[in-house]
DRENDONU-914448 format. One record per residue (C-alpha): x, y, z; residue in one letter. Coordinates in steps of 0.05 Angstrom, whole numbers, plus 5000, padded with zeros to 4 digits. Layout:
REM DRENDONU-914448
XYZA...
//
This chain:
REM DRENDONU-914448
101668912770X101268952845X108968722844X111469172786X107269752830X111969612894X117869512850X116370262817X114870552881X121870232911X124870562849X122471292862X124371212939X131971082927X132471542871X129872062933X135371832977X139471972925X138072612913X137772792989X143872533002X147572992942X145173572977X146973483045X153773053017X153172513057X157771983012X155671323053X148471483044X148771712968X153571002958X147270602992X142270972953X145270772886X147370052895X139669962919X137170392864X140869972813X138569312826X131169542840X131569812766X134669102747X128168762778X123769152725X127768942673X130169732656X137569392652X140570012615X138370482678X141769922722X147869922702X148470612684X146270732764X151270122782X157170412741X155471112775X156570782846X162470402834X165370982807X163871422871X165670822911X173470862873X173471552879X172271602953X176770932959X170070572998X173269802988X166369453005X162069892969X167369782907X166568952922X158369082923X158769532865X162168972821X158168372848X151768792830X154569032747X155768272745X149167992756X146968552718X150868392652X149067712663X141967862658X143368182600X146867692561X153468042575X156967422598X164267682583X162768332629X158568012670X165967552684X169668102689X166168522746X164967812785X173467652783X173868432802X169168242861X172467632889X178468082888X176568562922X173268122973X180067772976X183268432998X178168533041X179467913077X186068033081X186268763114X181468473168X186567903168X193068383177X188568823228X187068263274X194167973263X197168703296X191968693345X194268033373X202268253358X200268833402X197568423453X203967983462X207868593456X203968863516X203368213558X210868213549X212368813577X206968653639X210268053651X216368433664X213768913707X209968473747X216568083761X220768643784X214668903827X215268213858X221568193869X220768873906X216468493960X220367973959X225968363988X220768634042X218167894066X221067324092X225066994027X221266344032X214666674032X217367153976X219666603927X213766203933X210166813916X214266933853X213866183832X206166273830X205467003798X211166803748X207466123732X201166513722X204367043671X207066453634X201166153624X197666733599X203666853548X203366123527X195966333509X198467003476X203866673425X200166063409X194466563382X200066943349X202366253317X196066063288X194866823266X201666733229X199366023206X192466253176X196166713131X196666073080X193865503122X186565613132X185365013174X191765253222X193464503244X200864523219X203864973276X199664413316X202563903286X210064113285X209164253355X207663493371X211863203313X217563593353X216363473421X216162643394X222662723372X225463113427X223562583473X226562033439X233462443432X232662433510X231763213536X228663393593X221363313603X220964043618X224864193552X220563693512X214264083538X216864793519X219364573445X211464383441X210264933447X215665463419X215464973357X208865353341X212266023323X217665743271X214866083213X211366733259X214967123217X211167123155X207067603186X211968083152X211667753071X206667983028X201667543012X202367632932X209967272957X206866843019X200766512970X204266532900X202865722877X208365752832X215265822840X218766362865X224266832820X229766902858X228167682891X221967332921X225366832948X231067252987X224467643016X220966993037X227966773069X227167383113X221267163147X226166863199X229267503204X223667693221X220667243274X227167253313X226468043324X219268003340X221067423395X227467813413X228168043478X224067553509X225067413594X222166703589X225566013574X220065903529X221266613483X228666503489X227165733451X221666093410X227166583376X232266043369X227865623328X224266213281X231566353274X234565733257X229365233236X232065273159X239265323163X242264623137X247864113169X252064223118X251264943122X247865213058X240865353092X239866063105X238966673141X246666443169X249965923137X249965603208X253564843196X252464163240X253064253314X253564923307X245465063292X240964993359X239064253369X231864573378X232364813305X235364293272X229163823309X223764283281X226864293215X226363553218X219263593238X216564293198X219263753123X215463183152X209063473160X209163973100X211063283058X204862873083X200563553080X196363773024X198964432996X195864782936X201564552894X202163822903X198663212935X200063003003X206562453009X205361813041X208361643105X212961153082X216161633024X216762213073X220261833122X224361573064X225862233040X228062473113X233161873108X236262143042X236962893072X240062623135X247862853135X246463393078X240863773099X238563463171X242663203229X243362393228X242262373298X235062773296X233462393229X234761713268X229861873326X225162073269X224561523235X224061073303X218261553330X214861693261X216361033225X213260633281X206960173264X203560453315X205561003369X202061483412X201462193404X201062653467X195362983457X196163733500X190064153518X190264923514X192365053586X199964853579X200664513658X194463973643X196263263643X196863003569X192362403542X195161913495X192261723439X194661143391X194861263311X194560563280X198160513210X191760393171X189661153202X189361653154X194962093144X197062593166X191962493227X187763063259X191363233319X188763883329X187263953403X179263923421X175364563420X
//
């Protein structure tokens, strides 16, 4: 009795705020009020009065377009009607709950997305200034002193932006990878392959890297497009082809070597050797050697990944597959290294910490590993 007495007294209390909060039309409070109201009146069993009081928030909620309240609002009708026996409404408000949580998630998702777009757009532009400023003192010092002085402010910025886009790459990456390993993993795949094709070391370093942003551009497709599990009509697919449209002009303009590789590859990285990939139409020598590499590597790994719509590949029929796209839709020569780097029984896998200049560790992947293998640098 004690209980049902704290329960009643609860009861009274909200139903007060309520009231209160009409009069002085305070919306947040009056929202509160009812949600609380409503399931204290499910607790002593007067189910009719919930609902009615749960239906009366989510309503307000709508009306004043208060997302979370709407999510609480349907979470609360559905344990509610379940209570009751209701089990077909009870359904129905819980799907219109995980929705709304869903959009929920994915406005935070989009704001923290711009935040960090804003961030590179802003580290960008102080990396510019902060060259030209040195090269103002550089013409007022000696010109050894001066260019030293550059090399070590310039080496600096970089590494800050190296921080900047590979934060932008996984933000891009989480919008339908939630573990964010595959920019990782492309990355690595790529800079493999690179060095067997023989670049530079320094060119093998800074494909690691710009390999990450391939697909930055999806921050621009929406995610009923980006997430859809089946396949796409044909509109949807011209507007998910324009996600490298879109992560070349958001890399555009870019000072560094790294940027400049960066824009090539978002641009490039699905165009074909025999020239029916897209945005371009781009054909054999013609397409970047960095692109046609990470197109290469970006197949492998979504092959021998699991994806929502099919089970991961082996290693053996990726590789296999490579082979049969090599001519038509890769470059022989990249599909050759391939298949020597990836198609070894065992081979080592640079492993590269977050600071871009540290000395790699090598690590050796055994063929009775799983696959793909967690090469996700440590936390």
């Amino acid at each position: 009795m004690a209980a049902r007495g704290d329960w009643q007294a609860a009861a009274e209390a909200h139903a007060e705020a309520v009231r209160i909060a009409q009069e002085i039309e305070d919306l947040e409070v009056e929202l509160d009020a009812l949600l609380h109201l409503g399931r204290v009146e499910a607790e002593l069993g007067e189910l009719s009065a919930a609902l009615t009081t749960l239906q009366r928030a989510l309503a307000l909620a709508e009306q004043a377009e208060h997302k979370k309240s709407v999510s609480e609002s349907h979470r609360a009708l559905s344990q509610v009607y379940r209570r009751a026996g209701e089990f077909e409404q009870a359904l129905h408000h819980y799907e219109l709950y995980h929705d709304a949580e869903r959009t929920l998630f994915n406005e935070e998702s989009d704001k923290k997305t711009r935040e960090l777009s804003t961030r590179f757009e802003v580290e960008r532009a102080r990396h510019v200034a902060e060259v030209e400023r040195v090269q103002r003192e550089a013409a007022e010092s000696a010109r050894a002193q001066a260019e030293a002085l550059v090399r070590e402010r310039t080496q600096e910025l970089e590494q800050a932006q190296v921080e900047i886009v590979t934060r932008l790459a996984v933000a891009a990456e989480y919008r339908d990878d939630l573990t964010g390993e595959h920019t990782y993993r492309v990355g690595q795949f790529s800079a493999l392959i690179a060095q067997e094709l023989g670049l530079p070391p320094e060119d093998v370093a800074l494909l690691r890297i710009a390999a990450r942003l391939h697909d930055v551009g999806k921050i621009g497709i929406p995610d009923a497009i980006l997430l859809k599990p089946g396949k796409f009509t044909p509109e949807e697919f011209e507007r998910m082809k324009a996600h490298t449209l879109i992560g070349a002009r958001i890399l555009s303009g870019g000072q560094s070597r790294l940027l400049r590789m960066a824009e090539e590859i978002a641009l490039s990285h699905h165009e074909r050797w025999d020239g029916t990939g897209y945005p371009l139409g781009k054909y054999g020598p013609s397409i970047p050697l960095v692109g046609r590499i990470v197109a290469v590597a970006d197949v492998f790994d979504a092959l021998t990944s699991t994806r929502p719509y099919k089970k991961p590949w082996s290693r053996e029929a990726a590789l296999e597959e490579l082979r049969r796209g090599a001519g038509t839709q890769f470059d022989p020569e990249v599909v050759a290294a391939s298949l020597k780097v990836l198609g070894r029984p065992d081979f080592g896998y640079l492993m590269r910490q977050e600071t871009p200049l540290s000395p790699p560790t090598l690590r050796v992947i055994h063929a009775s590993d799983a696959w793909p293998p967690n090469i996700a640098p440590a936390s």
